[in-house]
N, C-alpha and C positions, 0 to 999 in steps of 0.2 A: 434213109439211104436207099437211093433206087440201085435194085441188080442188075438194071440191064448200062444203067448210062456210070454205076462206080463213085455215083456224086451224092451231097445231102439236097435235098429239096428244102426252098424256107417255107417253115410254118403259115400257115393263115393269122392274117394279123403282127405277123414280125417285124421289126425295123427295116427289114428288107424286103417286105411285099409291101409296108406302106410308100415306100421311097420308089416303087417303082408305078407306084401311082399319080393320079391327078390329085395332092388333096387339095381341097376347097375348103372357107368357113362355112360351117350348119346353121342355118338361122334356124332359133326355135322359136315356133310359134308363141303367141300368148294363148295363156291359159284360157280357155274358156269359163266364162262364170267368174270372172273376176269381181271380188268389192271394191266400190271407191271409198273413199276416204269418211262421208256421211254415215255408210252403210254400218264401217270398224267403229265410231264414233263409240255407242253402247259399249263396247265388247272390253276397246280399249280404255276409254275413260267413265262413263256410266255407272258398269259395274263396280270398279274401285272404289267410285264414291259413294256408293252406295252399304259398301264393305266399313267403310271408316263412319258415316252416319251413323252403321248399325254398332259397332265397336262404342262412338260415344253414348248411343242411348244406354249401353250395357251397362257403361262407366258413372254414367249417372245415375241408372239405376241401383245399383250397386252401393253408391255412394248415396242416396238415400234413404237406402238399408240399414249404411255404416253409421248415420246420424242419428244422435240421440236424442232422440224430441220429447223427451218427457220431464216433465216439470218436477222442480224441487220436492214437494211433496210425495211425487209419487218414488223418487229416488230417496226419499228418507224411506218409505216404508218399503223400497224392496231391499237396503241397506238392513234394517231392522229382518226382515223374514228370512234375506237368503244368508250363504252358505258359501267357505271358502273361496276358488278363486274370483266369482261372480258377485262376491258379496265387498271385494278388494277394487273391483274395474268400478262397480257403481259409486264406491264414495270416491274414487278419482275422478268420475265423470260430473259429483255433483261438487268437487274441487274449481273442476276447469268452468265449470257453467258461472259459479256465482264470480272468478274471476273477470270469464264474458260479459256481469253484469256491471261489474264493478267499472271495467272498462265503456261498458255505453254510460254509465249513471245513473243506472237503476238503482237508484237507495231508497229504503232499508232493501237491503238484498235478500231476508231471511225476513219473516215476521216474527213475532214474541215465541208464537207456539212452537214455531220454526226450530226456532233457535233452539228453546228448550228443549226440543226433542233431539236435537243433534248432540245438545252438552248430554244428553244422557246415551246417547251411541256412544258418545268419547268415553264415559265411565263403565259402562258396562265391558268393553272391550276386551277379553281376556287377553291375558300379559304377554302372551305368544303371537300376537295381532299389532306389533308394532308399524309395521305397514299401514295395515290400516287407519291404525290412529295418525299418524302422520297428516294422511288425504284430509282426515275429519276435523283436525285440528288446524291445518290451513286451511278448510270450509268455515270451520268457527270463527278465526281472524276475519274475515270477509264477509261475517254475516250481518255487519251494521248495525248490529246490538253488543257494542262494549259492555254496556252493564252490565249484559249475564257474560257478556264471552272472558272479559279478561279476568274476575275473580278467578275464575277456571283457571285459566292460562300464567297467572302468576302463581297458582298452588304449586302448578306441574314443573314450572321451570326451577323454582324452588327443591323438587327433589334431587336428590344426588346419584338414584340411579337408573335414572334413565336413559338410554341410547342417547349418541351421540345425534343420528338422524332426527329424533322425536326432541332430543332438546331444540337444536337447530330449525325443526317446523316449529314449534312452540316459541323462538324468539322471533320468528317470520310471522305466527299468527298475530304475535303483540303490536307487532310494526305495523300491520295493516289493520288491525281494530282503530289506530288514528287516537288512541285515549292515553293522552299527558300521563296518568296515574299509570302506567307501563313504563316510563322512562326513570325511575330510579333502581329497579331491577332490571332493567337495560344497562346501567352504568354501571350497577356491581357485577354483571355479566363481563364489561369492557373491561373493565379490571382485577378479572382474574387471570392475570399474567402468567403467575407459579401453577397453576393448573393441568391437569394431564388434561386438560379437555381440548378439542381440535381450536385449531387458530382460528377455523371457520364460523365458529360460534361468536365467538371475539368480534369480527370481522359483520357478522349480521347484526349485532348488536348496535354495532355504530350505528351502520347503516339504518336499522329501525328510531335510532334516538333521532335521526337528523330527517327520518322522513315524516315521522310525529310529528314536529316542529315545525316544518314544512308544511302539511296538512292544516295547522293551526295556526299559522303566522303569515308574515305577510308576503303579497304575489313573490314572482321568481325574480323579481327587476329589484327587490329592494334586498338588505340584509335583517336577518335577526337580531341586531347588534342592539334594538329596543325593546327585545323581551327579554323579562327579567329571569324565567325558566333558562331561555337559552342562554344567558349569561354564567349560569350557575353550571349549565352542561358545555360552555365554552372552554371551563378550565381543567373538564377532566379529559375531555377530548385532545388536548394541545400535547398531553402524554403521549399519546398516541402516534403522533408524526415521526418520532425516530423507532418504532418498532423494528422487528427484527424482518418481519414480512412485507414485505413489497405491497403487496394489495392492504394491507391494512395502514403502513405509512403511507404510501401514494394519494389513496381515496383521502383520507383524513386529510393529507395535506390540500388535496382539492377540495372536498365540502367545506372545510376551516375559509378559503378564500373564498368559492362560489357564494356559500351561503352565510356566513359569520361575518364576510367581510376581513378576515383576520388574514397577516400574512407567514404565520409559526411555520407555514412550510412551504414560503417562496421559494428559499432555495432548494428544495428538492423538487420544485414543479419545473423553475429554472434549470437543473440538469435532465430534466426529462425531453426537453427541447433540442436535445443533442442526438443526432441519429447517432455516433460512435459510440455515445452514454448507454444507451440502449442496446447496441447488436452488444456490447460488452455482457450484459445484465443477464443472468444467470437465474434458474427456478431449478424448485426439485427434482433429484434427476439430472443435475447440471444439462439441462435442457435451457438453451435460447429463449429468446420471445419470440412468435411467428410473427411476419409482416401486419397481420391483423391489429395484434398486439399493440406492437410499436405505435401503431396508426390510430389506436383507441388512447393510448396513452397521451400521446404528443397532443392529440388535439384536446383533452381533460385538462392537461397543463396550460394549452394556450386559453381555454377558458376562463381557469381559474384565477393567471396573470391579469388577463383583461381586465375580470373585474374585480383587480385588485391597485390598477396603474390606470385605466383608461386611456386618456390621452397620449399618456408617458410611453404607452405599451404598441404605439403607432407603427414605429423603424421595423419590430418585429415580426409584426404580422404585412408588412409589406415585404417583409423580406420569404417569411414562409406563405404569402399568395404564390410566388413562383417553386412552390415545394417539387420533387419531383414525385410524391405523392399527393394523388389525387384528395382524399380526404383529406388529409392535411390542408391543400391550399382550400378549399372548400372552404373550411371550419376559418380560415383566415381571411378569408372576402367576406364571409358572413359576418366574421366578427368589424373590419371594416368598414362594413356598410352601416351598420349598427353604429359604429364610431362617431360614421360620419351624419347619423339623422337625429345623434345626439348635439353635435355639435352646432 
């Protein structure tokens, strides 16, 4: 307020000293010392990649750390020396290897000495070392000496109290030794029905009798329907297609087709071709099937059909090639095509 004029004066800088001005727009200069775009190149892109380079060497590095390169041998004997949980990783490690080899076809995957020394980790194992025996007795399965491994492995399965876990690797070891003389205590495994023992057991037993026979007979194009083992393990197996469990009728009905040749369980491969059949289908837990499911199942059945109709089974697989799952129509051009380079 001025006292002599009675009025406010406007502030410097107020809406009302700018408005009685001239304003003009301010050009601002450019900066000096500017970068081009060359200069940013390092800063912006350079560096980053240099960041993610160093990231993967770390990761490889790291990751040939994590890799276990040490040979059979040396994993029997740190099995043998060490101690709790380090003594549990290494017979899982020398699990996963000899399946590694089994997968290239590395055979014998174990040598005599090998082997021997392993059957005797498995016996020594104190009772509270279920785990471990487990790893060791899947290593045993896998070691390409049936002759020492499955006397073993039929004593064990043979007793009544052993973990349900350790029976279950112990009819896994059987299956994968490949030795015919493991499939009649495979079958009295399949048919202990009245049993407290898990379905699951049940369930690998099949499945080792049929890959046995597999291993021994002949390629996947033809059936067993000319061995005379397999003819014998045909009629305990056709029990099997109406079980109470899904996986265990299912499978059965499908290897019975796939590989027997036999069709005791067309008609349940036939309703499994039903997408309603299936979202209907119930598991433990009144739990659904997941999409996966359905889509492992359907096409199992269409296999099994196939080769159990060939020609006959044409309308069908032309009608699921336009499946609106992808697997499904897959496994049905495949099979198709196969049809057609038979024909």
């Amino acid at each position: 307020m001025d006292p002599e004029k009675g009025k406010k004066q406007p502030v410097a800088g107020s809406e009302s000293d700018l408005a009685g001005e001239d304003v003009r727009a301010v050009s601002v200069p450019l900066r000096k010392g500017g970068r081009t775009f060359l200069e940013l190149f390092p800063q912006l892109f350079g560096i980053p990649f240099l960041i993610v380079i160093v990231l993967v060497l770390v990761w490889v590095f790291f990751g040939a750390i994590a890799k276990d390169n040490r040979s059979v041998a040396d994993l029997l004997r740190d099995i043998q020396a060490g101690g709790g949980h380090s003594r549990l990783q290494d017979a899982k490690a020398l699990a996963d290897q000899l399946v590694a080899k089994q997968g290239a076809g590395e055979d014998p995957y174990l040598g005599p000495q090998e082997t021997s020394q392993l059957l005797q980790l498995v016996e020594n194992a104190s009772s509270g070392e279920d785990q471990l025996r487990v790893f060791l007795v899947v290593a045993l399965g896998r070691s390409g000496h049936p002759q020492q491994a499955v006397p073993f492995l039929l004593g064990q399965l043979a007793q009544e109290d052993i973990s349900t876990e350790l029976r279950q690797a112990t009819i896994a070891g059987l299956a994968w030794s490949g030795d015919r003389k493991a499939i009649p205590a495979l079958l009295d495994e399949v048919e202990m029905t009245g049993s407290p023992r898990a379905w699951g057991s049940r369930f690998l037993a099949i499945g080792g009798v049929v890959n046995i026979l597999i291993r021994n007979g002949p390629d996947l194009e033809k059936t067993l329907a000319d061995d005379p083992q397999a003819r014998a393990v045909l009629d305990k197996l056709k029990g099997q297609v109406n079980d109470q469990r899904k996986e265990i009728s299912w499978n059965t009905a499908f290897w019975l087709a796939r590989h027997f040749g036999d069709d005791s369980g067309a008609s349940i491969l036939e309703e499994i071709l039903d997408w309603d059949f299936l979202d209907r289908v119930r598991g433990d837990h009144n739990r659904g099937l997941t999409v996966q499911q359905k889509e492992r199942w359907m096409c199992q059945a269409l296999d099994g059909l196939y080769r159990l109709r060939g020609s006959e089974f044409r309308d069908v697989l032309l009608e699921k090639k336009t499946d609106s799952s992808l697997a499904v129509k897959d496994k049905a051009l495949t099979l198709l095509e196969q049809l057609d380079k038979g024909t």
